[in-house]
N, C-alpha and C positions, 0 to 999 in steps of 0.2 A: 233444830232449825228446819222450816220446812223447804221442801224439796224446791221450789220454785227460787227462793232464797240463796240457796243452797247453790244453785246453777248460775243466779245472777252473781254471787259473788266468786264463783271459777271463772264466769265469763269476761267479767269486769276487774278481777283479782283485788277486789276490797277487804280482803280480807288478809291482804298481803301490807299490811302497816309497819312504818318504821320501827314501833315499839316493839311488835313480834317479830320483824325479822332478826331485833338485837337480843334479844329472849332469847329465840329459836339459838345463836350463833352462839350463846353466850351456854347455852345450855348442851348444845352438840360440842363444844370446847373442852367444856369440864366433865364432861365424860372421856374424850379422847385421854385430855390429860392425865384424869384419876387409873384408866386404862393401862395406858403407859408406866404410871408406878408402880402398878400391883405387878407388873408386866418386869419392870427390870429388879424390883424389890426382892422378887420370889424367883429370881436367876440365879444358877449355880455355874460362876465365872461367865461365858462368853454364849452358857444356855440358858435358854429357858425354863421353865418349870416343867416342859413337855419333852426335854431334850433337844429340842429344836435350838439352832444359834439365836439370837437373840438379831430382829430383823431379818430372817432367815434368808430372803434372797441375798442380800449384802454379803452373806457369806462368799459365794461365787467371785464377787467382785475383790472382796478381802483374799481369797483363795490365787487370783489370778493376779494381783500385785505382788504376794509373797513367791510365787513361782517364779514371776518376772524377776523379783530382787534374786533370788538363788539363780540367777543365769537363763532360764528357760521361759523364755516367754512366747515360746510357739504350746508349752503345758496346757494352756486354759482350753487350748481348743479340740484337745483330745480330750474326748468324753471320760476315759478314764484313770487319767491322771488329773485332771481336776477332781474327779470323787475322789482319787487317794490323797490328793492334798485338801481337801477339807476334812476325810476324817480324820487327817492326822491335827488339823486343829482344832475338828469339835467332836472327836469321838469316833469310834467306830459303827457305832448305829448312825453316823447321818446320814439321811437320803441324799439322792444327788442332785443339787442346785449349778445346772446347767448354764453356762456361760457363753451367751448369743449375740455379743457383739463385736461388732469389727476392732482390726486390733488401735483405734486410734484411743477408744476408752482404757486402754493398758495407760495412757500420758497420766491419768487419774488415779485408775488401781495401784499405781507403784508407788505415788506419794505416798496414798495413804493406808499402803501396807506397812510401812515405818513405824507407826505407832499398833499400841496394841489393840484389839480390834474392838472392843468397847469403846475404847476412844476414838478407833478409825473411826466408829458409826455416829456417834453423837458426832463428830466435827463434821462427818460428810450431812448428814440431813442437817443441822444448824445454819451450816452456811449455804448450800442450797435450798434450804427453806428462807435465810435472808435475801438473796439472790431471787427468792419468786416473790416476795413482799416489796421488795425494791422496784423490780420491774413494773408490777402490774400499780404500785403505786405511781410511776412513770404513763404508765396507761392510762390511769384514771386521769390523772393533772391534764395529760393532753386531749384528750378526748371528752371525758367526764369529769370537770373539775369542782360541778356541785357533790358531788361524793365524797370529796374529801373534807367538805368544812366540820363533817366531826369523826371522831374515828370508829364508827360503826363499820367502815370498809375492812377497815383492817378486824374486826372481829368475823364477821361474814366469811373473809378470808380466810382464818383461819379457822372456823367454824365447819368452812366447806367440808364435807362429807368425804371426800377425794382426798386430802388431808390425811386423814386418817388412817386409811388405806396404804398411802403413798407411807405412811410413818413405819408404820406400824410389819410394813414389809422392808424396811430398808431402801426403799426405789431411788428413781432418777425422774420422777414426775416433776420434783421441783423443779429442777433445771431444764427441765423441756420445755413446761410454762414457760419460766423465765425467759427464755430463748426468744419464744413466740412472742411474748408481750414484749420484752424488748425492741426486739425488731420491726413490731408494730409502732408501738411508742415512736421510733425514731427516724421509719419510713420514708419521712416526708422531710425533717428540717437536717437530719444527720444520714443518708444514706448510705455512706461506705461505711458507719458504725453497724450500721441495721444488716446491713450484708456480713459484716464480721460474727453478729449473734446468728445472724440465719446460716452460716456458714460452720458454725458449731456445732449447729444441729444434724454433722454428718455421724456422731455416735451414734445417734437412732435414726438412720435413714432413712425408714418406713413414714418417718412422720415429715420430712423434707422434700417426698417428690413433686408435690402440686406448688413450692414456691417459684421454683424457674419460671414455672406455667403462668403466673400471674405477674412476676419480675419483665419475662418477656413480651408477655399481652400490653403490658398499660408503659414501657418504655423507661423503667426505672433501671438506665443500662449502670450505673453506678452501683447501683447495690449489685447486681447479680454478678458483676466483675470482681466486686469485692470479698463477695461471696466466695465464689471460685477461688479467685486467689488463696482466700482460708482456707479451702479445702485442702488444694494444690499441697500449700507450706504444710499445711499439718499430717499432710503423707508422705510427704518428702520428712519431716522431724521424728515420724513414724519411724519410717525404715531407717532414717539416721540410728536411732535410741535401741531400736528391737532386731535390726538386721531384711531383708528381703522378706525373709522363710515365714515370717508371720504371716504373709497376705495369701500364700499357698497356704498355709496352716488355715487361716480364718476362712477358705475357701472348700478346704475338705471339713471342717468342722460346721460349717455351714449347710452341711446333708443329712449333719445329724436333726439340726434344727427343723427341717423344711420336714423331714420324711417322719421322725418319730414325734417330736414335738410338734409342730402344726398340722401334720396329714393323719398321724394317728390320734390325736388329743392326749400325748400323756401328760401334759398340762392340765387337762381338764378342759373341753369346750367349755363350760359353761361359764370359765373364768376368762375365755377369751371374746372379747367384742366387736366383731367382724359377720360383714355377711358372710364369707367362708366358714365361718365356727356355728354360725346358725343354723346351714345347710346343713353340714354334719353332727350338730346337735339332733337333726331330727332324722339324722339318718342317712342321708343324702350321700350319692358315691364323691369321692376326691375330684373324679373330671368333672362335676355337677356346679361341686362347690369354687372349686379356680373356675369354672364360667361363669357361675353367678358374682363371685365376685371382680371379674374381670370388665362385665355389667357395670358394677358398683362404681369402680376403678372411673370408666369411661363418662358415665353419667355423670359424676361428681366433678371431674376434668372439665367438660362443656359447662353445667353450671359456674363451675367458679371462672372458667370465660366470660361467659355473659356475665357475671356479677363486674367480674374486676374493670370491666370496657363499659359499662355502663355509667352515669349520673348520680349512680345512689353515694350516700355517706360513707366512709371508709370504717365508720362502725358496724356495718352491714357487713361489707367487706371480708374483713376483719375477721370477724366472729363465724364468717361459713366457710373462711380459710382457715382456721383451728377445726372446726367441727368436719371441714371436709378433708383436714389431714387423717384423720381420725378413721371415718367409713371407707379411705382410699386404700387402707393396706389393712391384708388376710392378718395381720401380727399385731395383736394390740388386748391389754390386758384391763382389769379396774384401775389398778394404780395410775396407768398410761393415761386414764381420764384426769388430771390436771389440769391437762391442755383444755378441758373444756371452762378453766377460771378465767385467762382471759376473754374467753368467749363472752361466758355470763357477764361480764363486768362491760362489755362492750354492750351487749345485749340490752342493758339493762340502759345506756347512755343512750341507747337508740330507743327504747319503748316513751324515755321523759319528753324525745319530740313527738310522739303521737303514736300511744299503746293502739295496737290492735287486740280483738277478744281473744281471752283464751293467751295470750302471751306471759303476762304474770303470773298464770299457774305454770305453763313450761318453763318458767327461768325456775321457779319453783321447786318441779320435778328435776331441772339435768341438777340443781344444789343436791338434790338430798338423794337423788338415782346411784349415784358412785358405791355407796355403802350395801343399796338392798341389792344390785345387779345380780351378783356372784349366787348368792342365796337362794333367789328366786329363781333362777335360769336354771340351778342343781336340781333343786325340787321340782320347779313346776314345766322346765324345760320354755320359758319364756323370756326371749330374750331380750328383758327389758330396755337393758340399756341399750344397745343397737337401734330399737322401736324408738327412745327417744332422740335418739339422737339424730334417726332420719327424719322423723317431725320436725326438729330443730330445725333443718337444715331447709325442709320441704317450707315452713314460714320465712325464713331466709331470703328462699327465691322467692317467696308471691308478695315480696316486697318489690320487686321489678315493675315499674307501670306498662299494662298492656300494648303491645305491638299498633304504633300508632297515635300514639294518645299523646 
């Protein structure tokens, strides 16, 4: 194709057709899937082929319910009694899969530590991957209802790239999605519902702090009360179930987090997608990086001001309130990229009233960015997904009409 060609069709994204994006979805699926089977086929009980558990992170999660059921559910958040209770279920070589959330996700870990842990994990991603299909199918109906008349939404979905990622570690991206799109979905005709999903989203806090911010700007006092309220009860059923000491627990355990895991990278920067992880990917001292990302933090805060007080469509909205939960906090992983499905599916509701250039190659890029991020920020120390996702966010705002006009 030649180069002139070549540019009009990134420009104009014609080359972005129904037929291949069902292709594209249909063919990133069944790889996932085939994935997946050689993946649990060639496990020896609850590992992998590599020793690893099988969904490795989940481990953590499985590890901090079965401590919760034997009595102790201040264990998870001492760093080293969670390693001894997971190698005491996957071995004595497993490394340690650290456990960084507040204790209200113990409500979760403890069900489904009851069953055994292959089964925990097939039932928790099942029904949190039903749970992100549902909602964003709820998204699409309200907002984008031509997307439903065939079911290519639903293969895209699960086609997305971030899918895979999210599966393939055990995560809780579906349910964060789900969250988001829920409470988008029902915003407007259901708001104490919409508060109740956004009020769940106090497991991952990181991804919850800029809803107040726009709850409170545009006057939706219903949702952000009902919001509260969910919190409120679910700390209060907290401390009912697990005692006080957890929240001192999840508070000294919380130093582990911040100091080894996000300030030194024994995560891995390159796996984490933050302006903080990009500073110190390239080197950058720790006071550098909480300033730059404190920058991040601020700038994306006024943004999503002026979006949410503004005239534009709530699929606008919408889509730079998930993508600016995302660049607002230093802690955020590929799996964590989820959150950017309901975005693109918004995105995507907003380009059918009037594509801008260059927009249907970025719904393009954040589809299929989830998968290459990790890879190429190892190797090449570039922080792709970061990069795209403040592009996202920067067409976002220059959807706002000029000061005046």
């Amino acid at each position: 194709m030649p180069m002139n060609q070549l540019l009009s069709s990134l420009r104009f994204g014609t080359f972005l057709t129904r037929e291949r994006v069902r292709l594209w979805s249909m063919a990133f699926l069944g790889s996932f899937l085939l994935t997946l089977v050689v993946l649990f086929a060639t496990a020896r009980g609850p590992n992998d082929y590599a020793g690893r558990p099988l969904g490795t992170d989940f481990s953590n999660v499985y590890a901090a319910g079965v401590s919760t059921l034997a009595g102790d559910p201040t264990a998870p958040f001492d760093i080293l009694k969670q390693q001894k209770r997971e190698q005491a279920i996957f071995g004595a070589a497993t490394p340690l899969y650290g456990w960084h959330y507040p204790p209200f996700f113990l409500l979760v870990a403890a069900p489904l530590a009851l069953l055994p842990y292959v089964a925990a994990l097939v039932v928790w991603q099942l029904a949190s991957l039903a749970l992100y299909l549902l909602a964003l199918h709820a998204l699409l109906k309200r907002y984008t209802p031509d997307f439903l008349a065939d079911r290519s939404w639903l293969l895209v979905a699960l086609g997305f790239t971030a899918t895979f990622v999210n599966l393939s570690h055990g995560h809780n991206g579906f349910l964060t999605a789900a969250l988001f799109a829920g409470g988008l979905a029902l915003l407007d005709e259901r708001p104490v519902l919409a508060g109740l999903l956004f009020g769940l989203l106090v497991y991952k806090p990181q991804f919850g702090v800029m809803i107040p911010l726009v709850l409170v700007l545009t006057g939706r006092w219903r949702t952000f009360v009902s919001a509260a309220v969910t919190v409120t009860a679910l700390a209060a059923l907290t401390t009912l179930l697990f005692g006080p000491q957890v929240w001192s627990a999840f508070l000294d355990g919380a130093r582990f987090t911040r100091e080894v895991v996000l300030e030194q990278g024994a995560t891995g920067f390159f796996k984490i997608q933050s302006v903080f992880a990009w500073v110190r990917l390239w080197g950058g001292p720790v006071a550098l990086a909480y300033g730059a990302q404190t920058v991040a933090f601020v700038v994306v805060a006024a943004a999503l001001a002026r979006l949410w007080r503004s005239a534009l469509a709530i699929e606008i909205k919408g889509a730079a309130l998930c993508i600016g939960a995302i660049l607002a906090t230093p802690y955020s992983l590929d799996y964590d990229l989820m959150l950017l499905a309901p975005a693109i599916a918004l995105m995507a509701g907003m380009a059918q009233r009037g594509q801008r250039p260059y927009e249907a190659s970025l719904l393009a890029l954040l589809w299929l960015m989830p998968l290459a991020t990790r890879p190429v920020a190892e190797y090449t120390e570039i922080p792709l997904g970061l990069w795209t996702m403040i592009l996202a966010f920067w067409c976002l705002w220059r959807r706002l009409p000029a000061r005046g006009t």
